[in-house]
C-alpha positions as CSV (number, residue, x, y, z in Angstrom):
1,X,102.7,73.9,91.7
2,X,103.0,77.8,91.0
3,X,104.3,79.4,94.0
4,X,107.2,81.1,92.3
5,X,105.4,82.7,89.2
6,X,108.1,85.1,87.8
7,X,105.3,86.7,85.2
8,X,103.1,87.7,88.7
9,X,106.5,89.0,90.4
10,X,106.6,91.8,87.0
11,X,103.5,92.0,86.1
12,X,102.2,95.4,84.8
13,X,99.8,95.8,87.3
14,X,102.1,95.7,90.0
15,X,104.9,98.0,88.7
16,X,102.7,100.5,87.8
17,X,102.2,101.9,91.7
18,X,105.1,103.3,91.7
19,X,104.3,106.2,89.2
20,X,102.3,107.1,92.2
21,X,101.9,106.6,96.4
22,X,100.9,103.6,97.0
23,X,97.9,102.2,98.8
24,X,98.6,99.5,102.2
25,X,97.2,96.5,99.6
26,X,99.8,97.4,96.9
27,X,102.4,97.1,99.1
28,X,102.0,94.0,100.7
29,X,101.8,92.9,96.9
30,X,104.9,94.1,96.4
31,X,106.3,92.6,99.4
32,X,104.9,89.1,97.9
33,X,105.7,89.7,94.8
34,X,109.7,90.7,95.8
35,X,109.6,87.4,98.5
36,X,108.8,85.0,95.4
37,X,111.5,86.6,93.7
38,X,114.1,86.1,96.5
39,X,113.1,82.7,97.5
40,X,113.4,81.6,94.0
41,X,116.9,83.5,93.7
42,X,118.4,81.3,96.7
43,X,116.6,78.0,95.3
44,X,118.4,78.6,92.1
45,X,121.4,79.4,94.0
46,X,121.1,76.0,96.2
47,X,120.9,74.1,92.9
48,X,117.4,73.0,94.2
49,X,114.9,71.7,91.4
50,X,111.2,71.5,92.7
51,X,109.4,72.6,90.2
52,X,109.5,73.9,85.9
53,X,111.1,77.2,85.7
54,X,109.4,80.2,84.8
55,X,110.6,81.8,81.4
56,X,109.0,85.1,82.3
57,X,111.7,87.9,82.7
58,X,111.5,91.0,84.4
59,X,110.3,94.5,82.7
60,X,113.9,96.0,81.3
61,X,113.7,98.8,83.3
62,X,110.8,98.0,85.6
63,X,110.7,100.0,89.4
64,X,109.9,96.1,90.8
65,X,112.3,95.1,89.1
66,X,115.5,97.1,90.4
67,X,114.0,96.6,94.1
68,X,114.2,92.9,93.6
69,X,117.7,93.2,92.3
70,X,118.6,96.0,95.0
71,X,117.0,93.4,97.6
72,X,119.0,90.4,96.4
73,X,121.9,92.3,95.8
74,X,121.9,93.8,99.9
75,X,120.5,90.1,101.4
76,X,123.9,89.1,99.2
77,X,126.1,91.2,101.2
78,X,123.8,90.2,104.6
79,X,124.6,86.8,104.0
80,X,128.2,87.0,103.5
81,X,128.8,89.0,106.8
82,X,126.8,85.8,108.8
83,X,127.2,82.9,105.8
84,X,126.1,80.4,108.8
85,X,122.8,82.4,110.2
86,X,120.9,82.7,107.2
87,X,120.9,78.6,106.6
88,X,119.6,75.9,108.5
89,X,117.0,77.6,110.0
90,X,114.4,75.4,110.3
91,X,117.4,73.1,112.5
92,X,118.2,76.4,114.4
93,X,114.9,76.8,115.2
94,X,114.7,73.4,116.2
95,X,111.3,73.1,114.2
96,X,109.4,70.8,111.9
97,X,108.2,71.4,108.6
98,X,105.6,68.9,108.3
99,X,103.1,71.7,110.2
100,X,102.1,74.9,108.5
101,X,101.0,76.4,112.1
102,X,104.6,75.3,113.2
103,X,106.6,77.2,110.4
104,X,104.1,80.1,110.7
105,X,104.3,80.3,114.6
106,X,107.8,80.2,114.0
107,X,108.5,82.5,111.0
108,X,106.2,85.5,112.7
109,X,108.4,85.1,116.2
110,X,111.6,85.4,114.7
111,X,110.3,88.3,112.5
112,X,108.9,89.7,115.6
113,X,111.8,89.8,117.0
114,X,114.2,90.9,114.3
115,X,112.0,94.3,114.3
116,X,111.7,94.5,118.2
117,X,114.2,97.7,118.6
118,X,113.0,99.5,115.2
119,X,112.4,99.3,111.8
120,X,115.4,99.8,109.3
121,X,115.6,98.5,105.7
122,X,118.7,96.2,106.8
123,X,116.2,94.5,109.0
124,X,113.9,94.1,106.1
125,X,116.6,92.4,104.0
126,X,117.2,90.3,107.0
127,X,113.5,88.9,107.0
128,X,113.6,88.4,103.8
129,X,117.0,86.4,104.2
130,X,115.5,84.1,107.2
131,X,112.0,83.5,104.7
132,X,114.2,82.9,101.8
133,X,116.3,80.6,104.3
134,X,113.7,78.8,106.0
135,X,111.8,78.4,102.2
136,X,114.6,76.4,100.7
137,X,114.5,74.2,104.4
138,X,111.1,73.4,103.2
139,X,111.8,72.5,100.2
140,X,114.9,70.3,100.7
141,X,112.6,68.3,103.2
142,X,110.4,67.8,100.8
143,X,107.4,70.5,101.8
144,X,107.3,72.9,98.5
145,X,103.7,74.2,99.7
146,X,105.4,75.7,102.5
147,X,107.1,78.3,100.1
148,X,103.5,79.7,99.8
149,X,102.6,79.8,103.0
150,X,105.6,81.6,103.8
151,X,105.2,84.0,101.1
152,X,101.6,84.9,102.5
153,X,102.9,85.1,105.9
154,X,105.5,87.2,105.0
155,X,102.9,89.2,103.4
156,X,100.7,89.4,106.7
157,X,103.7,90.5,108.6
158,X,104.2,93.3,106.3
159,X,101.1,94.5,106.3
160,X,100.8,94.6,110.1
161,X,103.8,95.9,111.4
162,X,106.2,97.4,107.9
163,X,103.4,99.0,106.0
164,X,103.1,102.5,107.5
165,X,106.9,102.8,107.8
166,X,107.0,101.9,103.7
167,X,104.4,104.7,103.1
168,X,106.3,106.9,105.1
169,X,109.3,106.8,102.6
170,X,107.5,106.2,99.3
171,X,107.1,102.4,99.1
172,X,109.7,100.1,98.6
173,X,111.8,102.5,96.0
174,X,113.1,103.7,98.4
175,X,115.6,100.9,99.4
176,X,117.9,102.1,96.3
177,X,119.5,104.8,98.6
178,X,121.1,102.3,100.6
179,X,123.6,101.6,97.4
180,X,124.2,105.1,96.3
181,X,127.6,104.9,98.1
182,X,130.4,103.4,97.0
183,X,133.0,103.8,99.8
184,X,134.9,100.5,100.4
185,X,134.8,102.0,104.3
186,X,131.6,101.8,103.9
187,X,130.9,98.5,102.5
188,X,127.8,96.6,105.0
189,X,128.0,99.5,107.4
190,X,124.5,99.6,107.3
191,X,123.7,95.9,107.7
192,X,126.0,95.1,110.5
193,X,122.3,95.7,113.0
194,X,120.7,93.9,110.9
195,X,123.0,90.5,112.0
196,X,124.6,91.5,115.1
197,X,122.3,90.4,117.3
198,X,120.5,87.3,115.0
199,X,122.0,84.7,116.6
200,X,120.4,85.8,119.8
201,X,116.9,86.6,118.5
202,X,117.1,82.1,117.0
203,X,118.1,81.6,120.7
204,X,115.5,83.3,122.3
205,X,113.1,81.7,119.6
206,X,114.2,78.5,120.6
207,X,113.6,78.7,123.8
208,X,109.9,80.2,123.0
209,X,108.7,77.3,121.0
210,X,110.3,74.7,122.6
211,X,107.6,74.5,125.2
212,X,105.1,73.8,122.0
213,X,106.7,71.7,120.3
């Protein structure tokens, strides 16, 4: 199975749109392209094995390339404010992962409600966190296609609801300012919105798809 192509994530094609402003189908791409990238971060970091490794590194230097490391480096900090919010989703949720209209359903309500009140860029880490979370669910429990379907719906989610604020601010570039400072006082200032209110917004999903289920 190829869900987690590294060579796709980098590839020239991709990186090259940021030379210039990109179109709404570039970055949802992108926003595949960097999901693959995180899911397959925190597989490696669960010591999960599903599948032969890619060999394919990014670009030195690549635009795609420092977003994906910017991305992993903030959903890092995300997930060591809340270690316990970001795992087990698929049990928080109180879902099963034997139905792709299930994990769907469930995936678009929580990101629904993650971006109820606005869109910031700790909020985008946080999706990205709860996809990467509920993909290595999946594939613990046996359901590795579910990282693809999760990518694409990821994807979809982007494209309806993220991409006009991204072209607003230059495409995904522009997540690097949220590192330029280096103040300890500082430190996950900006994603304490992000998780302060997660916990509630499984809760309320819960209590949605219960009925459903």
């Amino acid at each position: 199975m190829e869900v987690l192509r590294r060579s796709s994530v980098f590839a020239a094609e991709v990186m090259e749109v940021f030379d210039r402003s990109p179109t709404d189908k570039e970055l949802v791409s992108q926003a595949k392209a960097l999901c693959r990238d995180y899911i397959n971060s925190r597989l490696i970091r669960a010591g999960i094995s599903w599948s032969k490794p890619e060999h394919n590194t990014p670009v030195p230097g690549g635009k795609l390339a420092e977003v994906s490391a910017i991305l992993l480096r903030l959903g890092d900090e995300l997930e060591y404010i809340r270690p316990n919010v970001y795992r087990n989703i698929a049990r928080q949720l109180n879902i099963s992962l034997h139905s792709e209209t299930v994990v769907t359903d469930a995936f678009l309500a929580v990101a629904a409600q993650i971006f109820t009140a606005g869109i910031t860029w700790g909020k985008v880490v946080s999706l990205y966190a709860v996809a990467a979370g509920l993909a290595v669910d999946c594939v613990r429990h046996a359901q590795p296609a579910m990282v693809h379907t999760i990518v694409d719906c990821l994807g979809e989610f982007v494209r309806k609801t993220l991409v006009t604020w991204l072209k607003r601010r230059g495409g995904w570039a522009d997540i690097t300012k949220c590192v330029v400072s280096t103040d300890p006082s500082l430190r996950s200032h900006w994603l304490v919105a992000a998780v302060c209110s997660f916990g509630h917004f499984l809760k309320a999903i819960f209590f949605v798809l219960l009925p459903e289920r």
